[in-house]
PyMOL commands that place a pseudoatom at each C-alpha (Angstrom):
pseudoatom trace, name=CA, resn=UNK, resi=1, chain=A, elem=C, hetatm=0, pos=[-29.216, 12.652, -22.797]
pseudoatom trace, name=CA, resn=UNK, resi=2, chain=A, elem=C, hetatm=0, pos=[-26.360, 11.479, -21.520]
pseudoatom trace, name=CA, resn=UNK, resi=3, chain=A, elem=C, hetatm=0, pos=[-23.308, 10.433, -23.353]
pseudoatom trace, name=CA, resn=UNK, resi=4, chain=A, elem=C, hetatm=0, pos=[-21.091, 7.600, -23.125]
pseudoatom trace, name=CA, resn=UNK, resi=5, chain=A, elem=C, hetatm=0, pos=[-18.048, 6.948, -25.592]
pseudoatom trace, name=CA, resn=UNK, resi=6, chain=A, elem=C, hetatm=0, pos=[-17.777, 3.344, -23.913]
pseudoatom trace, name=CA, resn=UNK, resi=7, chain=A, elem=C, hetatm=0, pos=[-21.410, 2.341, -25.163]
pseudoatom trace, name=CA, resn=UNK, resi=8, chain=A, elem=C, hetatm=0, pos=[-24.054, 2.906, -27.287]
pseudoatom trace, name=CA, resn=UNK, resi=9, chain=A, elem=C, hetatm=0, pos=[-26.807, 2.144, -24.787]
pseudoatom trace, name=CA, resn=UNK, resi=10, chain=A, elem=C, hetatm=0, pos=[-27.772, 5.993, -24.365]
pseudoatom trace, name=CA, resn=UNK, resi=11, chain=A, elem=C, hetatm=0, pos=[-27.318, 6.557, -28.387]
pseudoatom trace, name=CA, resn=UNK, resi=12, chain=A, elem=C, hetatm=0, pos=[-29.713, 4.001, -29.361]
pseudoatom trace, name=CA, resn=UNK, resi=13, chain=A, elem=C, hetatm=0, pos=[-32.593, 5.503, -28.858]
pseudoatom trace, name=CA, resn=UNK, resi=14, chain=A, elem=C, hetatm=0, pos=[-31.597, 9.253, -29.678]
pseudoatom trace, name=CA, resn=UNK, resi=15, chain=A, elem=C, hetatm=0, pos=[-31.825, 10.524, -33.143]
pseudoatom trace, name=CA, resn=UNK, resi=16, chain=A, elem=C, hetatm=0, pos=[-28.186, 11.849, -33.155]
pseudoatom trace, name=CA, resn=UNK, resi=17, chain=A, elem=C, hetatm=0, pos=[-26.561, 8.690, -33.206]
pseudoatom trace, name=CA, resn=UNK, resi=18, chain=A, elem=C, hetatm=0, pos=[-24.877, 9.455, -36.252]
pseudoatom trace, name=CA, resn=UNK, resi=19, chain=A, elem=C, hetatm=0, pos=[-23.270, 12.541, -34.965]
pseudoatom trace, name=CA, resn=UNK, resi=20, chain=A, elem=C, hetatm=0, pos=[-22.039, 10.714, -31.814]
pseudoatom trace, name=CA, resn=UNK, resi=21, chain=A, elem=C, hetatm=0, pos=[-20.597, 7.964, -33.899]
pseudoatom trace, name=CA, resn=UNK, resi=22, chain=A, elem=C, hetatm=0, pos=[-18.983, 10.759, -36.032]
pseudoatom trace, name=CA, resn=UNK, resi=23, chain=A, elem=C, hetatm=0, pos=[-17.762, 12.021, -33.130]
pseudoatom trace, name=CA, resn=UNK, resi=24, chain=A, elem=C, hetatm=0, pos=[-16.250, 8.763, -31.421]
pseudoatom trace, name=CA, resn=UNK, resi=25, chain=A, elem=C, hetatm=0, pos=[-14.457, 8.246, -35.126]
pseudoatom trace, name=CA, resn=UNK, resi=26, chain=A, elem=C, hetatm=0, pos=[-12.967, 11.439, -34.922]
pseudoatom trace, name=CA, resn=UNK, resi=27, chain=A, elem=C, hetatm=0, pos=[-11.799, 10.680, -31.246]
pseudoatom trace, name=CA, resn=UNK, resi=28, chain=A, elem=C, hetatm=0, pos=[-10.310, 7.172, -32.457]
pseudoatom trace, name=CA, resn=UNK, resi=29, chain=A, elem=C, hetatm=0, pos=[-8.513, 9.413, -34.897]
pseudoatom trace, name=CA, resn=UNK, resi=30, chain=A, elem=C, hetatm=0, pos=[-7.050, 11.740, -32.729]
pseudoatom trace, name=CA, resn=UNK, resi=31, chain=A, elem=C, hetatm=0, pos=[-6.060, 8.775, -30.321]
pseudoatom trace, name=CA, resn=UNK, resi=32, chain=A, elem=C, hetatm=0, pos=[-4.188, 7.705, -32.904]
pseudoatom trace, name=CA, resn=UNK, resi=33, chain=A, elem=C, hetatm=0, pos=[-2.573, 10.645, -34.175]
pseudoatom trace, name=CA, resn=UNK, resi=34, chain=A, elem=C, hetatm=0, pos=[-1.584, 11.366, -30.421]
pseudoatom trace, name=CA, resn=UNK, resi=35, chain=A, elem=C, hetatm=0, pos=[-0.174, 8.358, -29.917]
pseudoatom trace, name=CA, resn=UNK, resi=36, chain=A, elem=C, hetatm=0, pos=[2.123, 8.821, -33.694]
pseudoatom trace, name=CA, resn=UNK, resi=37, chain=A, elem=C, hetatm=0, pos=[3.094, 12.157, -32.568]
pseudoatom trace, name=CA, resn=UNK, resi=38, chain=A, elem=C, hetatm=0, pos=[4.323, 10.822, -28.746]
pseudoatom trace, name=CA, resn=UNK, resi=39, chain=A, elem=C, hetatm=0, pos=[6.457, 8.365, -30.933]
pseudoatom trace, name=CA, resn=UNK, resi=40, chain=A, elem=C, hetatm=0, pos=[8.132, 10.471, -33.096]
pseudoatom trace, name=CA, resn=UNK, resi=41, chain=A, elem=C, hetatm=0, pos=[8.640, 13.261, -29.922]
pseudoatom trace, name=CA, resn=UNK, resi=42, chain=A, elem=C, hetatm=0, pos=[9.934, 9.878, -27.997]
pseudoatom trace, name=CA, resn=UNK, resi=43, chain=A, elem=C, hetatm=0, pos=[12.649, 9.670, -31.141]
pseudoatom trace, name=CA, resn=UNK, resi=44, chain=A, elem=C, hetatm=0, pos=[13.337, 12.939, -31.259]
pseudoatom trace, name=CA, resn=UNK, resi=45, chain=A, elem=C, hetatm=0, pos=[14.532, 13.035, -27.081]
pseudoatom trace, name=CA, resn=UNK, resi=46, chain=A, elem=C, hetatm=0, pos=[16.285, 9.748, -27.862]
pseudoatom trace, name=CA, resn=UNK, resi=47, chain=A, elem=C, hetatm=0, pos=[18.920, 11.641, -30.148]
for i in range(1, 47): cmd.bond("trace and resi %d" % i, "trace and resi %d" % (i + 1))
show_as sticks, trace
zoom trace
């Protein structure tokens, strides 16, 4: 099975959709968390 976090054209049809959805929400949140924590590092170099 092969993966893609693009698209869902390989999770369709493969009963563990639900765990790679889980698992692209959890990436989203990490993105985001990354990107809060480069910010406040940014702020923190600025001073």
């Amino acid at each position: 099975i092969r993966l893609n976090l693009d698209t869902d054209v390989y999770a369709v049809f493969d009963p563990t959709n639900d765990l790679i959805t889980d698992l692209k929400d959890k990436i989203s949140e990490l993105e985001e968390e990354n990107i809060e924590l480069q910010r406040q590092i940014d702020v923190l170099e600025e001073d």
